[in-house]
C-alpha positions in Angstrom: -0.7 7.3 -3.6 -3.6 8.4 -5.3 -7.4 10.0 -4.1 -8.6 8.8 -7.6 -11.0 5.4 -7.5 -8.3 2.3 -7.2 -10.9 -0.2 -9.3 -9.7 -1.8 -12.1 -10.9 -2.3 -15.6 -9.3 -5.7 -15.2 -9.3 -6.5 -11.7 -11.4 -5.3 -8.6 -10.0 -5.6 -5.6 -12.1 -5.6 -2.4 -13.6 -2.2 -0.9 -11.3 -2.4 2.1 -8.2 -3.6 0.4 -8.4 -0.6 -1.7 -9.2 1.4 1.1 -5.8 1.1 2.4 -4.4 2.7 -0.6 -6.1 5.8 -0.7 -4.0 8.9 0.8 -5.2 12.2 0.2 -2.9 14.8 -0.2 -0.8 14.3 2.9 1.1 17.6 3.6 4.9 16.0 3.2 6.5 19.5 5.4 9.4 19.5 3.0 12.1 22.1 3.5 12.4 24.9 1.8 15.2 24.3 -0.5 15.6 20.3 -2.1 19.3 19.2 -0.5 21.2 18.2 -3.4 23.6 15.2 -2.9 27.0 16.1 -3.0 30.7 14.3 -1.7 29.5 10.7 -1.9 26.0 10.8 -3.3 26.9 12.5 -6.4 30.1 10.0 -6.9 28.0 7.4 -6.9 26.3 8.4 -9.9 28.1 7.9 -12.5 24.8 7.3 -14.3 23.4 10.3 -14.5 26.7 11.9 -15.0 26.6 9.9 -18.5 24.0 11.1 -19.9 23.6 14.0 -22.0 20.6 15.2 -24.2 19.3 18.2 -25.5 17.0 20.1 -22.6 13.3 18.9 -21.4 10.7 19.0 -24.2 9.2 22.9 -24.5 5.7 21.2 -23.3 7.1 20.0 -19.6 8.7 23.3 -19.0 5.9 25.6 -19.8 3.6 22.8 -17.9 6.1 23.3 -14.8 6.0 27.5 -15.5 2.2 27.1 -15.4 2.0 25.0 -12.3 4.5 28.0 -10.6 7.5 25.1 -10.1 11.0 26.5 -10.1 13.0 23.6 -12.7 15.3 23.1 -10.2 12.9 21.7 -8.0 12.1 19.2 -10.6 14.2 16.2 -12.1 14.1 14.0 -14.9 15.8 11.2 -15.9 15.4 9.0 -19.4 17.7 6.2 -20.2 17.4 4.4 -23.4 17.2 0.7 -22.9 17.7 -0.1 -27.0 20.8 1.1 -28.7 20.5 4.9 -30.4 17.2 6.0 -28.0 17.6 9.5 -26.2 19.0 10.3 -23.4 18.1 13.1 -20.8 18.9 13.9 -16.9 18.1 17.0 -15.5 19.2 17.4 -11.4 19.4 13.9 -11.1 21.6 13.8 -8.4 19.2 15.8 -6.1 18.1 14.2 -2.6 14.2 13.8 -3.1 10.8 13.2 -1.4 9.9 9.8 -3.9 6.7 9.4 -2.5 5.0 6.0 -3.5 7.5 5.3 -5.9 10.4 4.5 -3.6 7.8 1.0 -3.0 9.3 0.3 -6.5 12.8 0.0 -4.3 10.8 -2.5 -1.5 8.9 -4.6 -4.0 12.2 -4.8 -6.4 14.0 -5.9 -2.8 11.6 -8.5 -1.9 11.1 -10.2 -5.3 15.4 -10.9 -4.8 15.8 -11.8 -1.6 12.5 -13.7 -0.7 11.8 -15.1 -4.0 9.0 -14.1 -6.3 7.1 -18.0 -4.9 7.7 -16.4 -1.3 4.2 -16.8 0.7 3.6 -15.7 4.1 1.9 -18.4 6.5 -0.7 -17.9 9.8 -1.2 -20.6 11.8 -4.1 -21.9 14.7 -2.4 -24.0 17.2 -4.7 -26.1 19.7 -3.5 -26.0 23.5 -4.4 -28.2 25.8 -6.9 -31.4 24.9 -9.6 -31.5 22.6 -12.0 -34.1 23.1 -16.1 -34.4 21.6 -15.6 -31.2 19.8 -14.2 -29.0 22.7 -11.0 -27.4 23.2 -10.4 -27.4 26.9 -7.3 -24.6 26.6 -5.8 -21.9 24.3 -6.4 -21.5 21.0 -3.5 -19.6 19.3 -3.3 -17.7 16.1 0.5 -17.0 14.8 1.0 -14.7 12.4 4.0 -13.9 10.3 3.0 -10.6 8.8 0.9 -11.8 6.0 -0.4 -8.5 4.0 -3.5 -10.3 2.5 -5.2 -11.7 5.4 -8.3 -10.2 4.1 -11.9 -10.8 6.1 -12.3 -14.0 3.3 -9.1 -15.5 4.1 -9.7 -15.3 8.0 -12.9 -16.5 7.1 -11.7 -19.6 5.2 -9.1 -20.6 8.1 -11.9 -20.4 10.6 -13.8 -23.1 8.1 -10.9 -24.8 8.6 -10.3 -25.0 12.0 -14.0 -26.2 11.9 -13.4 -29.2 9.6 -11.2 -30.4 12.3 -14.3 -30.6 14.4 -13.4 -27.7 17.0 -16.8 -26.3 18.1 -16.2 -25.2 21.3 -13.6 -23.0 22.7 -13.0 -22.8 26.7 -10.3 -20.8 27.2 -8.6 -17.9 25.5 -7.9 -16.9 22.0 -3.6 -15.7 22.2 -2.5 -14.1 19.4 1.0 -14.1 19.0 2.5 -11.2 17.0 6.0 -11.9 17.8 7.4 -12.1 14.1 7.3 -7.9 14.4 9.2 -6.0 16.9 6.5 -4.1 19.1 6.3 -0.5 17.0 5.0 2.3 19.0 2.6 3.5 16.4 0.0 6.8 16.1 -2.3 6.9 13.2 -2.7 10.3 14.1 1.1 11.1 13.4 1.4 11.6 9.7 -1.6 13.7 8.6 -4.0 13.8 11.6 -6.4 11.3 9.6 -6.3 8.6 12.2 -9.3 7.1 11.1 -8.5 6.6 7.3 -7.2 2.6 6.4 -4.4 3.8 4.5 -3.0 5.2 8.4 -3.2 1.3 10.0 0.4 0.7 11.1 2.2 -2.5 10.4 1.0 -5.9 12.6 2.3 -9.3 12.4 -1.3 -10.3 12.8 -3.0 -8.0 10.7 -6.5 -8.5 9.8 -8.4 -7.0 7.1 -5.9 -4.2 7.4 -7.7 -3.6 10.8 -10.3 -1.8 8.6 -14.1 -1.5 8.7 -15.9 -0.2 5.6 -19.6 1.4 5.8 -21.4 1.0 2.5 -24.4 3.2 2.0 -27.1 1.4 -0.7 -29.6 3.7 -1.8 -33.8 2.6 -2.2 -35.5 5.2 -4.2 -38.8 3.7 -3.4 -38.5 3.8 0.2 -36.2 6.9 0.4 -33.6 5.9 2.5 -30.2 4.3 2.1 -29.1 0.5 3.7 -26.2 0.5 5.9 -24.0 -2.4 5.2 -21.0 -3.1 7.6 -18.0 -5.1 6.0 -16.6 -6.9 8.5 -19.3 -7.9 10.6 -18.1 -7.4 14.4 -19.7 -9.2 17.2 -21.1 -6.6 19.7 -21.7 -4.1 16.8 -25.1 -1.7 17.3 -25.8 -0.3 13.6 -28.9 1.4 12.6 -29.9 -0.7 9.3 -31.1 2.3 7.1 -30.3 6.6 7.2 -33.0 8.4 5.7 -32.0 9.7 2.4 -32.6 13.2 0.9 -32.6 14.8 -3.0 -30.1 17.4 -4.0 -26.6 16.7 -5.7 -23.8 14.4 -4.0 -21.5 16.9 -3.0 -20.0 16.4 0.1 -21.7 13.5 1.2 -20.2 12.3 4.4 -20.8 16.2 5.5 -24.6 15.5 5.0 -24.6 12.1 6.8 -23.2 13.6 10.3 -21.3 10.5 10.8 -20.1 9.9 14.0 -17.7 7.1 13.4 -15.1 7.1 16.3 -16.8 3.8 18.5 -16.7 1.8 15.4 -18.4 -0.7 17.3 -21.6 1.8 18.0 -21.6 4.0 14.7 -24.0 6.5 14.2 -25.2 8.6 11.2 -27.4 12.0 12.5 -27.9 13.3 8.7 -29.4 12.0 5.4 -27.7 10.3 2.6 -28.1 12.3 -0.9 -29.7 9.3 -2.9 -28.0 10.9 -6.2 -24.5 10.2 -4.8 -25.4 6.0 -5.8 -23.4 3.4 -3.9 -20.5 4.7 -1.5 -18.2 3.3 1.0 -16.9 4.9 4.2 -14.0 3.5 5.1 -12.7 3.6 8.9 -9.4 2.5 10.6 -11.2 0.7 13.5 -10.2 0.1 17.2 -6.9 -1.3 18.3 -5.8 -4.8 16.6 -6.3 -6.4 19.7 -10.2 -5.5 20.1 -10.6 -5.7 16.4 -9.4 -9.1 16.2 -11.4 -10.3 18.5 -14.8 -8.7 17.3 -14.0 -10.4 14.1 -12.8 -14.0 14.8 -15.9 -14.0 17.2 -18.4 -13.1 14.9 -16.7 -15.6 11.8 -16.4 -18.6 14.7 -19.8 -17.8 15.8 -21.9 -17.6 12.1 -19.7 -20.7 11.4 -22.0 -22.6 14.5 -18.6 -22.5 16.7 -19.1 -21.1 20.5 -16.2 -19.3 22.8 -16.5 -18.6 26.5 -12.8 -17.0 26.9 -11.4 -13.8 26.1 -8.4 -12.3 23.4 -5.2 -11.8 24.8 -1.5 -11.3 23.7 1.1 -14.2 24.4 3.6 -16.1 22.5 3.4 -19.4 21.1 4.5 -22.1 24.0 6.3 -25.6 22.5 3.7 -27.7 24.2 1.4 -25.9 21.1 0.2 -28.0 18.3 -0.7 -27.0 14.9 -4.6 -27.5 13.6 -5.2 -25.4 10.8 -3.1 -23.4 8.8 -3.6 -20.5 5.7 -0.9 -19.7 3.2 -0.5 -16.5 1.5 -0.8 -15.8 -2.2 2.5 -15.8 -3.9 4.8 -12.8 -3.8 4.6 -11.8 -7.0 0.9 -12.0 -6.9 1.1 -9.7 -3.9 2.8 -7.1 -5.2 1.0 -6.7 -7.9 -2.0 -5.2 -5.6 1.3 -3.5 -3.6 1.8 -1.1 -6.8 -0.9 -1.0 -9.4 -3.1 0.1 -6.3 -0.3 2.0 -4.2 -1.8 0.0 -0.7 0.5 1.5 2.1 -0.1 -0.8 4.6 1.0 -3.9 2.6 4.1 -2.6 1.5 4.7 -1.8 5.1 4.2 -5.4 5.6 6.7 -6.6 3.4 9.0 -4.1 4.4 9.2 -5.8 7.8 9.1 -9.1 6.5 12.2 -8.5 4.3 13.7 -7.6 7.8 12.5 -10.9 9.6 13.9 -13.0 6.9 17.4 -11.1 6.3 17.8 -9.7 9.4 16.2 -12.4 12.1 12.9 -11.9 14.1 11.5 -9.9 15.5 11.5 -8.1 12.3 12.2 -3.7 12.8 12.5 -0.8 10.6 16.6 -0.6 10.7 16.5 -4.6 10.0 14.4 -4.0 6.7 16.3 -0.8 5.7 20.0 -2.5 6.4 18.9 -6.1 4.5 17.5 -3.4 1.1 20.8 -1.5 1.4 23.0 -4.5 1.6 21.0 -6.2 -1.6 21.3 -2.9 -3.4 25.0 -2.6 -3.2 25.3 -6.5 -4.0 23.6 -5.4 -7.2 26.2 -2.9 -7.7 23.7 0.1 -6.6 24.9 1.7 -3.5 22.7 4.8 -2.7 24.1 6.7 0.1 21.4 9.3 0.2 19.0 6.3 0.5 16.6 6.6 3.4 13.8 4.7 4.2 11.3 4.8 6.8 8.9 2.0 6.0 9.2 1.6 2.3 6.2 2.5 1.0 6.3 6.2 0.6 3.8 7.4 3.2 6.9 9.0 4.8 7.9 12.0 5.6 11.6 11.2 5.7 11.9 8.8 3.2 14.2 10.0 0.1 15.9 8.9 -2.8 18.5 10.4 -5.8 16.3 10.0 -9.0 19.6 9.0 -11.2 19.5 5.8 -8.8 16.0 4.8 -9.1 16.3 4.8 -13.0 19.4 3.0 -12.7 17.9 0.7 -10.3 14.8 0.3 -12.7 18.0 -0.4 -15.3 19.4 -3.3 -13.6 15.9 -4.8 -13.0 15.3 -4.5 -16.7 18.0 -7.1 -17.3 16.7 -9.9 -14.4 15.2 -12.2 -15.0 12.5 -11.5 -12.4 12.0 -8.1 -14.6 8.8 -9.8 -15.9 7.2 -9.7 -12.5 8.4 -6.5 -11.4 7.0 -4.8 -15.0 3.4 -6.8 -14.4 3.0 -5.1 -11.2 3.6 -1.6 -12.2 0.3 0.4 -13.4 -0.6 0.7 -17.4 -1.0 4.1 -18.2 -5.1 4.8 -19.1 -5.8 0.7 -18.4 -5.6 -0.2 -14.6 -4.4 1.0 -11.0 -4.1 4.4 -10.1 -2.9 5.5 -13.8 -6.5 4.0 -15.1 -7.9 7.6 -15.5 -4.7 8.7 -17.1 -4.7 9.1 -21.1 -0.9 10.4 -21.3 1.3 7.3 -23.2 -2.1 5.0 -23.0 -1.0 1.8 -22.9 2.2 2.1 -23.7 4.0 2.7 -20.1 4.1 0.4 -17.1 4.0 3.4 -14.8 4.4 3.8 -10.4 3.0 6.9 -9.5 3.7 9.2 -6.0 1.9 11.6 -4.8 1.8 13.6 -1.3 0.6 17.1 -0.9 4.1 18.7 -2.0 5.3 16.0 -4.1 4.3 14.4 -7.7 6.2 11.7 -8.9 6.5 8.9 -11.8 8.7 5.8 -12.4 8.7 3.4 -14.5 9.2 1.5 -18.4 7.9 2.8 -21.6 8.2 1.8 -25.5 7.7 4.6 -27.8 6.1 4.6 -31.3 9.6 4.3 -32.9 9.8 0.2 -30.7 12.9 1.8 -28.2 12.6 0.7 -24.9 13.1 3.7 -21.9 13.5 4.0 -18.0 11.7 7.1 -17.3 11.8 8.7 -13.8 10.1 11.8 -13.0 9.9 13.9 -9.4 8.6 17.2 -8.3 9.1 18.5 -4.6 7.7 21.5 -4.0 4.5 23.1 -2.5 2.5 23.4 -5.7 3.2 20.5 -7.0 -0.4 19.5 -7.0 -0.7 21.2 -10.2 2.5 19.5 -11.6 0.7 15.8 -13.4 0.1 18.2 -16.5 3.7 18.4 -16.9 4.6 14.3 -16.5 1.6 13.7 -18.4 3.9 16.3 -21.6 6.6 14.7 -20.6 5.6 11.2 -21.1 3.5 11.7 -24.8 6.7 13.4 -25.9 8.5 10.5 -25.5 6.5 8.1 -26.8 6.2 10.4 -29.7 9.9 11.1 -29.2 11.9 8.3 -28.4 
C-alpha cells in the first residue's frame, strides 16, 4: 500500500479504481518485540537455514542505524535463481507483519487453483412476464464477487439489458449477494478512515468498489472550480462550482470545508486553491444496498429505462430466467491491477472467491485461508506461522516468515504460470506504486508493503552481472516510515552486486 499517485506511465486506471488502493499509513499496533517462529515454524525452513552469505551490504545497515531500526527487527532474504549468484538471510525465520506483500501469497493462490483464464460472471435475471417492453415482476442482479465491476461495466450490462427491449420495470430490483457469507464489517475498524475507498469491505455484489469520487476542475477565468461527481447517483443534490481562492495547495481538502458524510447531499463551505490543478476526493459512500440502488437507477434511467419499485435483498428463486449477463476480465488481467496498484478491496475479493470455489458457497474468511494453506503445502510449502485475515495486507493480524515467501516466490519462478505472476508485480521507476522509485530502475519486478509500522519488499530482480534473484525484504517496527532508504541500498547493491 502506498500514499504515492497509483497512475501509470503505461496504464491509467480509473480515479476510483485507484482510489481503493490508497492507504495512508495505517498504524498496524504491532507488539513490542517481533515473535520469532520457533518448534515447527523454524523446522519448516529449511530454506533459509541453507543459505549462508557474508552480512547485509554496509549501505542497508547504516540506512537502518539512520532510520533508528534495531537489525533484529529487520530481515532479508536473497536467493540466487542462476547457479554461483549470492546468497543472504538475515532473521528469516521471524513471524512478520507483510503488509501488501502477503497479496503476492493470494494472487500466486488464485492463478493455481482458479486458473489464470478464471473470470468472474454477474447476471440480470427477468421474473415474472415481460410483454411490450415491461417487466411485470423482479428484476434480479446475481453477483459472484467480481472485483472489476467498475461504473463502465455496470453501465454496459444495463445497455444490455436494454437491447433485450426491457424499458420498464414494475417491481423490485433483488440483489442477491449469496456467493459471500454475510461479513459483519466496520470501515471504521482498521484506522478510523471509514470514509476512504481503500476501507469498502468485501461484497459479492460490489459496485464501483461502493466508491464515489469528487473531482474539483479549476476555471481561472471565472475563479471557481467545477464539481464533477463520478458515479452519478439518482437523488444526488451537488452544488456545480466552489469558489476558488489564490495561495499555494497545501492542504486542500482543509480549505474546501468538505462536509462529505451524506454523500448523496455533499457540501463544500470553503474555496478550492486554484494552484492545487485537478484533484479528486474520493469517498466510501453509503451502504451497498443504497449505493446500488442510486447507481443502477440513475444508469437505467439516462439509458431511457423507467422503474417504479424499490432495491431489496433476496436470493435468486428457480422460476428466474437469465436476460443479460457481464463477464469479468481474465484473472491474470485482474491481478495485474491487484499488485502493480496494491487495490485492497480487490484482493479481498479474490480472497473470498478462492474460498467459494475450493471451499463451496457461501464463500468466508476461514474457507479462503484453509483452500491457500492446503495449495501451499500441495506445493510443498507448508507455513505454519501463516495467517491470513483477508489476503491483501490491510491487516492487522496477518503474518508471514520471510524465508517462506522467498521460497514461495522460488517455486513460482519454476511454473509455468511464473510469466503472469512476474507481469503483475510493479517495475521498479516504470509503473505502480514503485513508478517514483529510481532504486534497481527497471531491473526488479517489485510488491511493495507499507503500514505505519511496517515497510516491506518482495519480489524478482536480474542484476548487471545477467543472475537471476528472489529478494524479500521486511521491517516491523515503529519507525519504519523512514526504513525505504534502506531497501532502496539494498536493492542497487544487488543489482550492482549479484
Amino acid at each position: 500500500m502506498t500514499t504515492r499517485s497509483t497512475r501509470s506511465t503505461t496504464r491509467r486506471l480509473p480515479s476510483i479504481v485507484a482510489a481503493a488502493c490508497l492507504t495512508p499509513f495505517a498504524a498496524t499496533s504491532l507488539p513490542a518485540q517481533v515473535p520469532t517462529s520457533t518448534g515447527p515454524a523454524a523446522a519448516a525452513s529449511p530454506q533459509s537455514s541453507a543459505l549462508r552469505s557474508s552480512a547485509p551490504p554496509p549501505t542497508y545497515a547504516t540506512a537502518l542505524r539512520d532510520a533508528g531500526i534495531p537489525a533484529d527487527r529487520s530481515a532479508v532474504v536473497i536467493r540466487p535463481l542462476d547457479p554461483g549468484g549470492v546468497a543472504l538471510a538475515e532473521n528469516a525465520a521471524q513471524t512478520m507483519s507483510p503488509a501488501s506483500t502477503m497479496k503476492l501469497v493470494t494472487t500466486w493462490a488464485a492463478l493455481n487453483l482458479l486458473g489464470p483464464a478464471y473470470t468472474w460472471r454477474t447476471e440480470a435475471h427477468a421474473i415474472g412476464p415481460i410483454a411490450d417492453g415491461v417487466l411485470n415482476g423482479q428484476l434480479v442482479f446475481r453477483g459472484s464477487g467480481d472485483p472489476t465491476l467498475v461504473i463502465e461495466n455496470l453501465w454496459l450490462l444495463v445497455q444490455r439489458i436494454r437491447a433485450m427491449g426491457l424499458r420498464e420495470i414494475r417491481g423490485d430490483v433483488v440483489l442477491d449477494r449469496s456467493a459471500f457469507e454475510p461479513m459483519a464489517h466496520d470501515p471504521e475498524d482498521f484506522d478510523g478512515a471509514g470514509d476512504r475507498a481503500y476501507n469498502a469491505g468485501p461484497d459479492a455484489l460490489l459496485v464501483n468498489f461502493k466508491a464515489l469520487s469528487f473531482e474539483f476542475v479549476p476555471d481561472p477565468q471565472t475563479g471557481v472550480a467545477y464539481v464533477v461527481a463520478t458515479p452519478q447517483l439518482a437523488g444526488m443534490k451537488l452544488a456545480p462550482t466552489v469558489p476558488g481562492s489564490n495561495g499555494s495547495c497545501g492542504d486542500w481538502r482543509a480549505t474546501l470545508r468538505g462536509n462529505v458524510s451524506d454523500p448523496l447531499a455533499p457540501v463544500f463551505r470553503g474555496s478550492y486553491p486554484l494552484s492545487c490543478g485537478t484533484r479528486s476526493w474520493h469517498v466510501n459512500a453509503l451502504e451497498p444496498t443504497l449505493y446500488f440502488a442510486a447507481v443502477f437507477r440513475a444508469l437505467w434511467e439516462n439509458s431511457g429505462g423507467s422503474w417504479t419499485g424499490r432495491i431489496r435483498e433476496g436470493t435468486l428463486p428457480s422460476s428466474a430466467r437469465l436476460i443479460a449477463w457481464r463477464e469479468s476480465r481474465p484473472l491474470a488481467e485482474v491481478i495485474r491491477d491487484i499488485n502493480k496498484f496494491s487495490n485492497n478491496v480487490m484482493a479481498r475479493q479474490l480472497f473470498l472467491t478462492i474460498g467459494a470455489e475450493s471451499g463451496g458457497r457461501p464463500a468466508n474468511t476461514a474457507r479462503a485461508a484453509q483452500a491457500v494453506r492446503t495449495f501451499l503445502a500441495g506445493r510443498g510449502q507448508p507455513m505454519p506461522e501463516l495467517v491470513l485475515d483477508n489476503g491483501s495486507g490491510l491487516s492487522r493480524s496477518e503474518r508471514i516468515a520471510p524465508a517462506h515467501l522467498a521460497a514461495m516466490l522460488v517455486d513460482a519462478w519454476g511454473s509455468p504460470l511464473m510469466p503472469e505472476l512476474m507481469s503483475s508485480l510493479p517495475i521498479m521507476g516504470v509503473d505502480g506504486t514503485t513508478r517514483t522509485r529510481r532504486a534497481a530502475s527497471g531491473a526488479a519486478h517489485v510488491k511493495t508493503g507499507m503500514l505505519n509500522d511496517v515497510r516491506a519488499i518482495a519480489g524478482y530482480l536480474i542484476a548487471d552481472s545477467g543472475r537471476r534473484y528472489v529478494i524479500v525484504a521486511i521491517i516491523n517496527h515503529p519507525s519504519a516510515r523512514g526504513a525505504q532508504r534502506a531497501h532502496d541500498a539494498l536493492l542497487d547493491w544487488l543489482r550492482r552486486n549479484g
